[in-house]
C-alpha beads as a LAMMPS data file, in Angstrom:
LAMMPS data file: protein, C-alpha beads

128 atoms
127 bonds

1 atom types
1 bond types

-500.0 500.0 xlo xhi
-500.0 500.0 ylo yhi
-500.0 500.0 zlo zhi

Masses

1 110.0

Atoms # bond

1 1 1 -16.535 -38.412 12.639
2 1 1 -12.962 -38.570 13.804
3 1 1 -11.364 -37.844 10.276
4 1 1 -13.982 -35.322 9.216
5 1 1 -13.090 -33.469 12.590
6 1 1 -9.022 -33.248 11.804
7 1 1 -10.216 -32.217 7.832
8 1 1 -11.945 -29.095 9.359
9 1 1 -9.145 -28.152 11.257
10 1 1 -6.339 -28.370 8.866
11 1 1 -8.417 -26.806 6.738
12 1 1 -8.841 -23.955 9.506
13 1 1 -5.406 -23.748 9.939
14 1 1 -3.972 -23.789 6.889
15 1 1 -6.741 -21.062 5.921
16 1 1 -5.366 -19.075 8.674
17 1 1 -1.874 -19.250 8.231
18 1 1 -2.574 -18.374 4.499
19 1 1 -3.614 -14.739 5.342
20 1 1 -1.258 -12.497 7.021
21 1 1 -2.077 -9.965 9.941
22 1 1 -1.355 -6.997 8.257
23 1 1 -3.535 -8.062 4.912
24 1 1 -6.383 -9.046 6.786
25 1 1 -6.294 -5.888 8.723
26 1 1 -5.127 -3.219 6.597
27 1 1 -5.320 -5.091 3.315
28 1 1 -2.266 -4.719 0.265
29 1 1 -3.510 -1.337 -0.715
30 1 1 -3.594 2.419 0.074
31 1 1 -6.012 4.915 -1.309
32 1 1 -4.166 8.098 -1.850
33 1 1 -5.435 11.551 -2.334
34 1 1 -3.027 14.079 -4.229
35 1 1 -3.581 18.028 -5.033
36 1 1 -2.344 20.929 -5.890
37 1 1 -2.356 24.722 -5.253
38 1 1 -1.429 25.701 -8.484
39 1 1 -4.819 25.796 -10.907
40 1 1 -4.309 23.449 -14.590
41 1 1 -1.530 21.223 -12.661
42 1 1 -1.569 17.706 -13.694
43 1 1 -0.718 15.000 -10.853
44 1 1 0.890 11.252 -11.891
45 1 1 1.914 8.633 -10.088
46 1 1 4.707 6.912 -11.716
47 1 1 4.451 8.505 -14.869
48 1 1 0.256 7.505 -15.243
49 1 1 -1.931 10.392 -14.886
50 1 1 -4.333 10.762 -11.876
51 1 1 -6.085 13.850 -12.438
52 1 1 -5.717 17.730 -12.972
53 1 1 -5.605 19.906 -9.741
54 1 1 -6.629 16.838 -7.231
55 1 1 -6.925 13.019 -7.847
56 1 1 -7.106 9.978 -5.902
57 1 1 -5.927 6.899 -6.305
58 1 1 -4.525 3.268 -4.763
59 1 1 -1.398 2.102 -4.339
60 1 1 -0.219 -1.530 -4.435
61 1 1 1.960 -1.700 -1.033
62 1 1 4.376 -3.651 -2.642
63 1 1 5.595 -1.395 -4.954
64 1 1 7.115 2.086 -4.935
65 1 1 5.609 5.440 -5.978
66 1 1 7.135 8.921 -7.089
67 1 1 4.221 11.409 -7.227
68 1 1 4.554 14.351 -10.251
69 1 1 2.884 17.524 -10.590
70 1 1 3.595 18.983 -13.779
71 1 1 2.320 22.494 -15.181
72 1 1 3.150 23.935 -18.257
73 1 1 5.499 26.959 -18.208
74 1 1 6.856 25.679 -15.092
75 1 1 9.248 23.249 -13.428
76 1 1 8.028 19.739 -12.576
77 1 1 8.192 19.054 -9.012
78 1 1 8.698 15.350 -8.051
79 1 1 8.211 13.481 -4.790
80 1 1 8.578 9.972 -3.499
81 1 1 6.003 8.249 -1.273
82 1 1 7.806 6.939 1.424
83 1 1 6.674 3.897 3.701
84 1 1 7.185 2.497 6.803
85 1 1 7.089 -0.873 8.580
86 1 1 3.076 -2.078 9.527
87 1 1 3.562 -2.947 12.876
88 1 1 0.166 -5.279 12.866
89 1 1 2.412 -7.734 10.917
90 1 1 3.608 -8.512 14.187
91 1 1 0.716 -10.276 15.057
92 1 1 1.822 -13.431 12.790
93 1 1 3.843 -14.210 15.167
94 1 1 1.018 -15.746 17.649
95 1 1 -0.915 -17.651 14.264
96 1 1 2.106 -19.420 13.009
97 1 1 4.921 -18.177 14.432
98 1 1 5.508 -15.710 11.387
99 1 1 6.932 -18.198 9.011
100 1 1 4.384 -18.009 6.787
101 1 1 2.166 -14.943 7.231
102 1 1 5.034 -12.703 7.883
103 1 1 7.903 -13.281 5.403
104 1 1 5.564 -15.010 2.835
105 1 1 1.833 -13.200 2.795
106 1 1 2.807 -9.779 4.275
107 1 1 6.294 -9.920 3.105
108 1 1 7.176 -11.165 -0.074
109 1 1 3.198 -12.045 -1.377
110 1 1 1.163 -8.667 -0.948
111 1 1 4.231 -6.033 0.871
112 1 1 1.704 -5.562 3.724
113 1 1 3.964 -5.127 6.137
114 1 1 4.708 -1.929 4.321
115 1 1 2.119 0.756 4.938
116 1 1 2.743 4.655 3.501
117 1 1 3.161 6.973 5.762
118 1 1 0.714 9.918 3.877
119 1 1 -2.325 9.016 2.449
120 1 1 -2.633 12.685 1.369
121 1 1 -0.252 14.974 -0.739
122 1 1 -0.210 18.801 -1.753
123 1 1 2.645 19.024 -4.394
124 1 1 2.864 22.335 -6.478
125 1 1 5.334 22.811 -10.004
126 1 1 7.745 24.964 -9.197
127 1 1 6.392 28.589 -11.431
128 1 1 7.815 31.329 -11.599

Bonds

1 1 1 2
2 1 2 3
3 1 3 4
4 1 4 5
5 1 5 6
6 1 6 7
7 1 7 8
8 1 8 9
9 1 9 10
10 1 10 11
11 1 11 12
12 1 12 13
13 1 13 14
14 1 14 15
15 1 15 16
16 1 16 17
17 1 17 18
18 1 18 19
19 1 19 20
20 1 20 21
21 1 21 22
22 1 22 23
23 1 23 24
24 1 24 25
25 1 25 26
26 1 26 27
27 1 27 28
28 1 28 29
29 1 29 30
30 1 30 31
31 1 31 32
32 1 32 33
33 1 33 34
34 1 34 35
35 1 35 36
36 1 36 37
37 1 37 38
38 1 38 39
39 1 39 40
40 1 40 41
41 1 41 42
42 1 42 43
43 1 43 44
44 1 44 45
45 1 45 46
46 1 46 47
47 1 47 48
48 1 48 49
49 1 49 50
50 1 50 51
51 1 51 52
52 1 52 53
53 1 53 54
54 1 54 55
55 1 55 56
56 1 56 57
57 1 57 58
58 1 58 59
59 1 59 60
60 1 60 61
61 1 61 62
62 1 62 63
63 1 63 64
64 1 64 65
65 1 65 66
66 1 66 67
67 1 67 68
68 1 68 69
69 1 69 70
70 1 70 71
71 1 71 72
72 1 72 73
73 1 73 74
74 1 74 75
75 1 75 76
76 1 76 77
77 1 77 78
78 1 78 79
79 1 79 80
80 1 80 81
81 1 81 82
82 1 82 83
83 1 83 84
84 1 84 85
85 1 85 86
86 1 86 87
87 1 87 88
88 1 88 89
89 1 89 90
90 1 90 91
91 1 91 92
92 1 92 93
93 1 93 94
94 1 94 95
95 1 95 96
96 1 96 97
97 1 97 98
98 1 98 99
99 1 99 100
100 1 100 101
101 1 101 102
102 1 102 103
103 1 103 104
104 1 104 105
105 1 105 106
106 1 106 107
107 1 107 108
108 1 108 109
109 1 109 110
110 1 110 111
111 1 111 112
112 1 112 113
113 1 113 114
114 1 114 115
115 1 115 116
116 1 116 117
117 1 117 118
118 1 118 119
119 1 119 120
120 1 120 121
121 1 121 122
122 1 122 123
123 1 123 124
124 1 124 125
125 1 125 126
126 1 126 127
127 1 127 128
């Protein structure tokens, strides 16, 4: 009974430290919503098409984005997404001290501890 006891708690804990704060709360994706004001403009996300005159779509927070909108007849207009630090990482801190569901689940594993600061974008070609 003894050793089945201590198997279901290192198993607990290891479970636990195995998921950071940040991905269990806000998981390693955003959905995004992106339009435009300018009818027949088409919208990308690094380069890959998301839709003509609105689109959504999810972002992996681990990597970086530059939103298009492209018309033609007019001037693409480019934007990054920019991100900012999930403060709900933080919490790591009290399930393992951070060591492993800060720096290597939210950190280096999923980029929770990233979180982009829009989750909706208007971005018009420049026409003339």
């Amino acid at each position: 009974m003894k050793k089945l006891f201590s198997t279901l708690m290192a198993v607990t804990l290891v479970s636990i430290s195995m998921t950071g704060c940040a991905t269990m709360f806000h998981g390693s994706t955003q959905q995004i919503a992106i339009r435009s004001n300018v009818p027949g403009t088409e919208l990308f996300a690094n380069e890959a098409y998301i839709g003509k005159d609105n689109g959504v779509t999810v972002f992996q927070k681990n990597k970086n984005y530059v939103l298009t909108a492209r018309k033609a007849g007019c001037t693409d207009n480019s934007l990054p997404a920019s991100k900012s630090f999930d403060a709900t990482t933080l919490l790591g801190v009290f399930i393992d001290w951070g060591l492993i569901s800060i720096l290597m689940v939210d950190g280096a594993g999923t980029g929770a501890w990233n979180q982009f600061d829009q989750t909706s974008y208007v971005l018009d070609p420049h026409c003339n």
